[in-house]
Legacy VTK file of the C-alpha trace (Angstrom):
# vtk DataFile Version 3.0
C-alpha trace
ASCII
DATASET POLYDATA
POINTS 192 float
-12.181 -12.803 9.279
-8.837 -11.531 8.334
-6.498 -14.706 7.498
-4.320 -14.071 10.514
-6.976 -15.263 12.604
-8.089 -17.752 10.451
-4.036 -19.328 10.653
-3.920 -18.828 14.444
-7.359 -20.643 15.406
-5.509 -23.605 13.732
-3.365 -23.724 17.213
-5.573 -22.094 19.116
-6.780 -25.011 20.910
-3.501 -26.489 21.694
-2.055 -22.715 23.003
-3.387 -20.091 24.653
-2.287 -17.578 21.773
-4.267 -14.296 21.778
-4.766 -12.796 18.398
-2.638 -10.045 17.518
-1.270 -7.780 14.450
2.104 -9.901 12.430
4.880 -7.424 14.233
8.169 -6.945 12.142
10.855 -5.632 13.896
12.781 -3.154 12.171
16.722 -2.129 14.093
17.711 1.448 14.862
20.129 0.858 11.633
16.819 1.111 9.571
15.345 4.150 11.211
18.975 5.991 10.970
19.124 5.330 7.385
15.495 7.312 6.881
15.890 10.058 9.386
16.912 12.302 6.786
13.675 12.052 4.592
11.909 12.742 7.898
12.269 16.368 8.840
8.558 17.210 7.897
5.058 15.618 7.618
5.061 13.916 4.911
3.189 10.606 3.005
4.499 7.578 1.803
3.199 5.583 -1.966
3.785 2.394 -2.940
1.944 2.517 -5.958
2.792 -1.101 -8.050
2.599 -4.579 -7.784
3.458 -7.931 -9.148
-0.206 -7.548 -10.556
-1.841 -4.980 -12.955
-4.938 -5.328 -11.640
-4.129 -5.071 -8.235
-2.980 -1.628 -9.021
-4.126 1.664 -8.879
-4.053 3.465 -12.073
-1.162 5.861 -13.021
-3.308 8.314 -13.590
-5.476 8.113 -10.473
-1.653 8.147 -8.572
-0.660 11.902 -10.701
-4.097 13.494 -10.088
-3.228 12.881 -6.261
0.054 13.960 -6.210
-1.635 17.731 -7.890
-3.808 17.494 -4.923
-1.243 16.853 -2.422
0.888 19.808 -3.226
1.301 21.287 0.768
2.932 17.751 2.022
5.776 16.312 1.113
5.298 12.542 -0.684
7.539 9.845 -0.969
7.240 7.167 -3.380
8.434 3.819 -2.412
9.242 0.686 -4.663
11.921 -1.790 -5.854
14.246 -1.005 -8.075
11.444 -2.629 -10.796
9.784 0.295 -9.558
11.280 3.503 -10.554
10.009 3.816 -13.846
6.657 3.943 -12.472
7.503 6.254 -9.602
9.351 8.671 -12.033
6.389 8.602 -14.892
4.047 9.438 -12.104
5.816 12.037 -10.574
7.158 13.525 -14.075
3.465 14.415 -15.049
2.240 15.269 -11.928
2.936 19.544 -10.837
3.846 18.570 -7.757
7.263 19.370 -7.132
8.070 17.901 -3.504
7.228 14.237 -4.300
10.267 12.147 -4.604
11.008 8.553 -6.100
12.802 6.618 -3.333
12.359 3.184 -5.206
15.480 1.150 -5.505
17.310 3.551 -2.558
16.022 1.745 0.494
15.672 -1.803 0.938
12.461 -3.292 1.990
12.938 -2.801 6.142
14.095 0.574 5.439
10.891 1.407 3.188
9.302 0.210 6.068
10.767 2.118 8.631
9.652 5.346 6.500
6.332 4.284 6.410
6.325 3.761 10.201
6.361 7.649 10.697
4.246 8.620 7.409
1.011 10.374 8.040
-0.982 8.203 5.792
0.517 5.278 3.716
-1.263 5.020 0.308
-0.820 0.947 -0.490
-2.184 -1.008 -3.117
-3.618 -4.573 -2.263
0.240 -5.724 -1.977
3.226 -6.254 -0.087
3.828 -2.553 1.632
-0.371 -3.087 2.860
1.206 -5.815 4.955
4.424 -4.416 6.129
2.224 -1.120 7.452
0.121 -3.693 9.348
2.799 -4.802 11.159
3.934 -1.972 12.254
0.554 -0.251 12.960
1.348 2.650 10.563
-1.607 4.700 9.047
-2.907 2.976 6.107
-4.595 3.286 3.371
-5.325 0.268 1.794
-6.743 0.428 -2.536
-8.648 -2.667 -3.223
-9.333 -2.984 -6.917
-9.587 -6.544 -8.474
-9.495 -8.022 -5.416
-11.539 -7.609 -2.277
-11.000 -6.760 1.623
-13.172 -9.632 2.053
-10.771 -12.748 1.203
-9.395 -11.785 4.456
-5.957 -10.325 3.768
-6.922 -6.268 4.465
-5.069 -3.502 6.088
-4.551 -4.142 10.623
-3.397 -0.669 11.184
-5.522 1.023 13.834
-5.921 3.597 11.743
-6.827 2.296 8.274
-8.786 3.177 5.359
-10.076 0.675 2.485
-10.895 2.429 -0.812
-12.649 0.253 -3.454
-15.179 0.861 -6.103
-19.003 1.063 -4.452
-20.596 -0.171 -7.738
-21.603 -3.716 -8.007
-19.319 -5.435 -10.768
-20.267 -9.256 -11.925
-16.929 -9.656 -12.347
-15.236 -8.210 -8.739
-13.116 -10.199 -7.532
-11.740 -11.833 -10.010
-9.879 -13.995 -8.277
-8.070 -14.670 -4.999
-4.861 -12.719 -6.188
-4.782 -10.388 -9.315
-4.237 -10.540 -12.927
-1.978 -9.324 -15.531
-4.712 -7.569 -17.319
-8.218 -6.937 -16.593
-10.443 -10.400 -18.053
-13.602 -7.694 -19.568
-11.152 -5.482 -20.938
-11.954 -2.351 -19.076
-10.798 -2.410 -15.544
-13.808 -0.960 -13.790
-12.783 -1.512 -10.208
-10.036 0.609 -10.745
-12.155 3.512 -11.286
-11.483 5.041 -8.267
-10.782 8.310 -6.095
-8.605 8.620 -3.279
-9.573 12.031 -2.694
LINES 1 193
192 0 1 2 3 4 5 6 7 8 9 10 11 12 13 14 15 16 17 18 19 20 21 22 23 24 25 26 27 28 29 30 31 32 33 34 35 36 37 38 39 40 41 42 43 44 45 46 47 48 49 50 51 52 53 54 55 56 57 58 59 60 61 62 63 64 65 66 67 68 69 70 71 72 73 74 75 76 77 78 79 80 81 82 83 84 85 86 87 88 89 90 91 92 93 94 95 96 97 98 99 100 101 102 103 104 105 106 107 108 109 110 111 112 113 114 115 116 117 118 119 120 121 122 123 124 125 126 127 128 129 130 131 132 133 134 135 136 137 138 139 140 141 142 143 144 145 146 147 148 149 150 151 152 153 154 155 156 157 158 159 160 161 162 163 164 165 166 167 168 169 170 171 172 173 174 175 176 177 178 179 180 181 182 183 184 185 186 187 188 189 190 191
């Protein structure tokens, strides 16, 4: 059960609230200010988080960026998160993705996403914010698990985690700074 239902059947029996998607409503200010990045299909990355091991690997992020070459690909972020955004990019041979961390604020990231093809989110904030606004999602579960009840609502979503059995997944309710065993096997993942 994801944990909006869980929170709403705490009123439920005083209201006659019918379970829905969290809705954020983003103003036509928002959408101007990304209309520009929109004049083809493209994708939409958010590939930190506060937690390491909540996120994909660098690595895994630069080997699909060389196998996204015929789309363009935005990578969102804070400003916390260009760094990331440019190493990723800088290593990668694809030449269309660009690092929009730290140029849009958090409603306009999410008013980009609302249009993407397919939003590639780690277990973290922009999973949520592509929820509620029922944009194609993606959704890369590493540490932590669909199953604590906080997963991607989108329609059209997609959970990638690993399919081996780990003694040690999930290692807790949110993630970690660092892998506990050392060697950060859920993350060995493919998104294709």
């Amino acid at each position: 059960m994801h944990e909006v239902e869980r929170n709403l059947q705490l009123i439920q029996p005083i209201s006659d609230i019918v379970i829905k998607r969290p809705k954020i409503y983003l103003s036509q200010v928002h959408y101007k200010k990304v209309k520009k990045y929109q004049d083809q299909a493209y994708l939409c990355i958010a590939p930190s988080s506060v937690w390491f091991t909540k996120m994909l690997p660098k690595e895994n992020w630069v080997a699909f960026l060389n196998k996204n070459i015929e789309i363009k690909i935005y990578l969102i972020g804070s400003e916390q998160d260009k760094g990331l955004n440019d190493w990723i990019i800088s290593r990668s041979n694809n030449r269309s993705a660009e690092n929009l961390a730290g140029h849009l604020t958090l409603l306009e990231s999410a008013a980009l996403m609302d249009s993407a093809k397919m939003n590639y989110v780690n277990d973290s904030a922009p999973m949520h914010l592509a929820s509620a606004l029922n944009a194609p999602t993606t959704a890369i579960f590493c540490s932590t698990i669909p199953d604590f009840g906080f997963g991607p609502l989108s329609d059209n979503q997609k959970i990638v985690q690993t399919d081996k059995k780990l003694a040690c997944r999930p290692c807790g309710l949110h993630g970690k700074m660092a892998c506990p065993k050392g060697h950060f096997d859920c993350s060995k993942l493919s998104l294709g």
